[in-house]
Every structure is written in C-alpha cells, then in structure tokens.
C-alpha positions as CSV (number, residue, x, y, z in Angstrom):
1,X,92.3,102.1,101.6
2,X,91.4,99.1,100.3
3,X,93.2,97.2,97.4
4,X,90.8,97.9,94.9
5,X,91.3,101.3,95.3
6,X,93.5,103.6,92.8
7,X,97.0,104.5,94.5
8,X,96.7,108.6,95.2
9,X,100.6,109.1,94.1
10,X,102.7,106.1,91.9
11,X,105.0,103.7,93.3
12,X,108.5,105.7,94.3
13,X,106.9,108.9,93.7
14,X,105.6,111.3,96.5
15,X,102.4,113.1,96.8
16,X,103.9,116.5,96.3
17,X,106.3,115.5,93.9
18,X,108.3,118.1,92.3
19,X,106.5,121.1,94.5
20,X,109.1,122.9,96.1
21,X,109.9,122.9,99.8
22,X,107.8,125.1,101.8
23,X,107.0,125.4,105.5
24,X,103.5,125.4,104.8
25,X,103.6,121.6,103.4
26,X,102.9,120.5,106.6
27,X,99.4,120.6,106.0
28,X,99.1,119.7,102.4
29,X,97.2,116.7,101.6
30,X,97.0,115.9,105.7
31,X,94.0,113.8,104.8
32,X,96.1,110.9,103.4
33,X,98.5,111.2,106.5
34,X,98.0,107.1,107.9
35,X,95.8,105.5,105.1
36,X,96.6,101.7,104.4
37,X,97.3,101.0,100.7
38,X,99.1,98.0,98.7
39,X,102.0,97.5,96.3
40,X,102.6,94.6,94.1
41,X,106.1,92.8,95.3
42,X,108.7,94.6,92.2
43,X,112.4,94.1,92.5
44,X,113.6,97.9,92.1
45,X,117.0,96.9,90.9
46,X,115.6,95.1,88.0
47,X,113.4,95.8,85.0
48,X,111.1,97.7,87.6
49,X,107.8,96.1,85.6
50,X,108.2,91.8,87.0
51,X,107.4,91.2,90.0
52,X,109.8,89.8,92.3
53,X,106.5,87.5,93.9
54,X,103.1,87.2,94.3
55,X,102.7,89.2,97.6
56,X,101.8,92.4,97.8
57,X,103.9,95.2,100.1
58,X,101.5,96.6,102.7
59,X,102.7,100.4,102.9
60,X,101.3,103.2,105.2
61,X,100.7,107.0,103.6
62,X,103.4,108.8,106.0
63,X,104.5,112.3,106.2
64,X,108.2,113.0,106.1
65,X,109.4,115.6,108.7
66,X,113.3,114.9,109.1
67,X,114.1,118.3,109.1
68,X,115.8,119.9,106.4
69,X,114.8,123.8,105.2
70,X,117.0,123.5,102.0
71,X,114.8,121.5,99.7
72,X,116.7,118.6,99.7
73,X,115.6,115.1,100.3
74,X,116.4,113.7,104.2
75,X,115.0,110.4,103.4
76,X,116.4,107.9,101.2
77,X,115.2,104.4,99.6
78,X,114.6,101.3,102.2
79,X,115.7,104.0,105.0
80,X,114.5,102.9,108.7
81,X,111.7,105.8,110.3
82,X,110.3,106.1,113.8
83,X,107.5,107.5,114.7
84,X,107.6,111.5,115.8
85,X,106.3,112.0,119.3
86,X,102.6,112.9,119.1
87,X,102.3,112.0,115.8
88,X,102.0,108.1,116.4
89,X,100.5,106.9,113.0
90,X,100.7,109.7,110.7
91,X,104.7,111.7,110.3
92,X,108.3,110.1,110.7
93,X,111.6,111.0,110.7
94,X,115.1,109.1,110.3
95,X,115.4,106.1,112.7
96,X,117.9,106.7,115.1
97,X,120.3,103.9,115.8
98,X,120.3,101.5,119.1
99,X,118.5,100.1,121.2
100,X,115.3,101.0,122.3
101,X,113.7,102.4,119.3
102,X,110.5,101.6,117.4
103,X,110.9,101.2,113.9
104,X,107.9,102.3,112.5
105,X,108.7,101.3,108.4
106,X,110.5,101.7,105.6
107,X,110.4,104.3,103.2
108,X,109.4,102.0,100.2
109,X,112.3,100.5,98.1
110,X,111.1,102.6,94.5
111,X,111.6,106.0,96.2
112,X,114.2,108.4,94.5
113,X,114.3,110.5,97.6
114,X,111.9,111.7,100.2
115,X,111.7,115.6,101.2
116,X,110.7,117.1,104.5
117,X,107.0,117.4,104.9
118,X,106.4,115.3,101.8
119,X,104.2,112.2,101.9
120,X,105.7,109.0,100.9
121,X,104.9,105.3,100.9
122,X,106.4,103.3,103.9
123,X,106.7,99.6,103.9
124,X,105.4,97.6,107.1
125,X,104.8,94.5,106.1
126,X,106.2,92.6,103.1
127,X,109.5,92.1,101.1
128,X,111.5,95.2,100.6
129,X,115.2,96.1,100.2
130,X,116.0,97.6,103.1
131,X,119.5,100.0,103.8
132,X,122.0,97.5,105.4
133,X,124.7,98.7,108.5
134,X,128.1,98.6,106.7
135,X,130.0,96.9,110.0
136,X,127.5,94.8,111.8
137,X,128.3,91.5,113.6
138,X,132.2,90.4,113.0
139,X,133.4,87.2,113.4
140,X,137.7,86.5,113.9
141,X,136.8,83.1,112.4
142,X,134.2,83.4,110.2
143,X,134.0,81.6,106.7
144,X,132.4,82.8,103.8
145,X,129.5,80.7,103.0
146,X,129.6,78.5,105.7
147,X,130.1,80.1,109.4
148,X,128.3,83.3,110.6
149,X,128.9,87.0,111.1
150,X,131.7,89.3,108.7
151,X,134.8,88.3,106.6
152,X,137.1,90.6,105.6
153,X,135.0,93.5,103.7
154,X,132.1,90.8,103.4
155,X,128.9,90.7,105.6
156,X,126.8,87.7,105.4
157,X,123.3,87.8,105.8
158,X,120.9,84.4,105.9
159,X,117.7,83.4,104.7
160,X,115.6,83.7,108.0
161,X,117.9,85.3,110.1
162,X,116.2,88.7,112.4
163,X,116.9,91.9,110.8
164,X,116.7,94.4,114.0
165,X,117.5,98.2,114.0
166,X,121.2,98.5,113.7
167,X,123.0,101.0,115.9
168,X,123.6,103.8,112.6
169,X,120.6,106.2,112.1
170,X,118.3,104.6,109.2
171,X,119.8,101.0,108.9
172,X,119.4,97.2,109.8
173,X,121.6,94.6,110.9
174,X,122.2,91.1,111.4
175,X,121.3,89.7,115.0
176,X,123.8,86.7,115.5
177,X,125.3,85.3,118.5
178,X,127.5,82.8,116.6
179,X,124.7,80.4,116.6
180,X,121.7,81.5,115.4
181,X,120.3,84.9,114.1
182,X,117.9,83.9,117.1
183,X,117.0,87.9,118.4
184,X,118.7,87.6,121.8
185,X,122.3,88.4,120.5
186,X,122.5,92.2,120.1
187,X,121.7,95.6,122.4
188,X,119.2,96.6,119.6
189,X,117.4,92.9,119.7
190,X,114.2,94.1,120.9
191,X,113.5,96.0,117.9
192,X,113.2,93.0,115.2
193,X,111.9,94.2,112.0
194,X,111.5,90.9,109.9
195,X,113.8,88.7,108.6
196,X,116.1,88.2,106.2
197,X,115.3,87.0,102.3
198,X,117.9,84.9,100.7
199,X,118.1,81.5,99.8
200,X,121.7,80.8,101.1
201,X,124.4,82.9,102.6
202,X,124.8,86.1,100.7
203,X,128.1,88.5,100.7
204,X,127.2,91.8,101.0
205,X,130.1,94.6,100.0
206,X,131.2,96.8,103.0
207,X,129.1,100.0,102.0
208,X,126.3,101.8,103.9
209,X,124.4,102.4,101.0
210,X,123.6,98.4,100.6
211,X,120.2,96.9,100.3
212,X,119.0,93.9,101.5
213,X,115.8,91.8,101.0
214,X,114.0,91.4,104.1
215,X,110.2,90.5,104.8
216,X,109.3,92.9,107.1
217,X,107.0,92.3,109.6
218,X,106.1,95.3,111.5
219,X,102.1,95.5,111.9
C-alpha cells in the first residue's frame, strides 16, 4: 500500500470493528492480511490530533489469532507479537518472553484492544509507545538520573539505549550491563527491537501496564 493510498480501517480501530467474535473471522477480509500502510507519528496520550514528529509509523495489516473464544480482546496497545508458525507475514499472537524469539511488531499505540481473528495495525518501524517490563534491569547502586538500571520502584530508561524483548509475554526491557545499553548484556539481547526515545533519563513507575517511546526498527 502506498502512502497515498486511503487507510482501509482508522488509526486504533480494527477492520472488524464492533463485529462479534466468530470462528469464521478467520477468513474475513484475508486479502489485507500483510499489506504495508503508513501512520502519521501522534502521541496517543495527548490531544490524539498533533503529531508528536514529522515521521510517519510504518505498520503492517496483521491478523490477531491469540486465542480467546469469549469475545474479548487478547491483544492490548504497544503489546509485543511474534509471528504464528506458517503464517510468517500475515497473523500473530502475544510475544512470548525470553530469549530466542522474533518480535515481529507492535500492535500500534492508538489501539483500544485487539480481538482474536481481528485485523489490526502493527508498528515495525517508527516511534511508538511500547508496553514496558515492570522489573527489568536492577542496580544495588543505582542513582536516579545519573547511574543506570532501577531504584527503588523507578526504572530508568535512556535516550538510545536497545529496547529488546523482555522475559514477560508482550513487553520490552532495558538491555544494560552497567555500562552501556550496548545489546550484549541480557539472555533476550538478540532480539533488539529499537531503541529507546527520551532526551535524558526518564523514571518510569513500577507497573506492567507502562509505555515507553521507542523507535522501533524491526524491517
């Protein structure tokens, strides 16, 4: 899809929208499964209207199939995804955590909730808030503001710093070694998904449901 092109579903939205869950969703719309299409850079915690820069967010039309039967949504906002086997390209699920698993994206940072089988709009190249591991890296001596890893119920993230697949289902973390966020410090190293976005050191509340701005750099 080229960037001239009209998106098929808005921004946070999904292609099916308010249909309910059904088994045979699977094949709705399966001609948008994998098309390339581009978002203008807007901050989803703001007015939702400014953008946050100039880029655009390169996303990837992706079918959901974390399963769930109930209707409800499995994927959330700035979630990590992998790739389902033989479906390289076109459906994901929930990354799991550790080592030695592709991130594919990130469900896109607009999204109010992603059902199974639904299409949705995953980020793989671009800024986008991205769901943060609530522990991480920890540091006995660390200093807010100036030294590296956790303090207390803090986690600090900086500007530059790998973000690599952390080892909770769906999240990112730091990759530090007490030096430099360098990508050689952590089991789940090989899987770096960008780096961070902030200008300076940046506490982060202890809660698995925070987001943090990372260009990611997948494709």
């Amino acid at each position: 899809m080229s960037r001239s092109n009209k998106l098929p579903f808005a921004q946070g939205a999904t292609a099916l929208g308010s249909t309910a869950f059904s088994t045979d969703n699977l094949t709705s719309l399966n001609h948008l499964e994998g098309q390339t299409a581009y978002l203008p850079d807007i901050d989803s915690t703001g007015d939702k209207k400014s953008r946050r820069s100039g880029a655009d967010v390169v996303v990837v039309i992706i079918r959901n199939v974390e399963p769930n039967v109930d209707g409800s949504t499995t994927l959330a906002a700035g979630d990590a995804v992998q790739w389902v086997t033989g479906y390289h390209g076109v459906r994901v699920e929930k990354a799991d955590g550790g080592a030695n698993h592709q991130v594919a994206g990130f469900v896109d940072e607009h999204s109010s909730g992603v059902k199974t089988n639904d299409l949705f709009y995953m980020v793989v190249k671009g800024p986008s808030l991205v769901t943060a591991e609530n522990d991480g890296e920890k540091s006995a001596t660390a200093d807010l503001g100036t030294a590296y890893g956790s303090h207390g119920s803090q986690k600090i993230f900086k500007e530059g710093w790998f973000a690599v697949l952390s080892a909770t289902s769906g999240q990112v973390e730091t990759d530090i070694d007490g030096t430099t966020g360098d990508g050689t410090a952590t089991a789940a190293s090989g899987n770096v998904v960008g780096r961070f976005k902030k200008s300076a050191y940046t506490e982060v509340a202890y809660n698995a449901t925070n987001k943090v701005l990372v260009e990611v750099d997948i494709r």
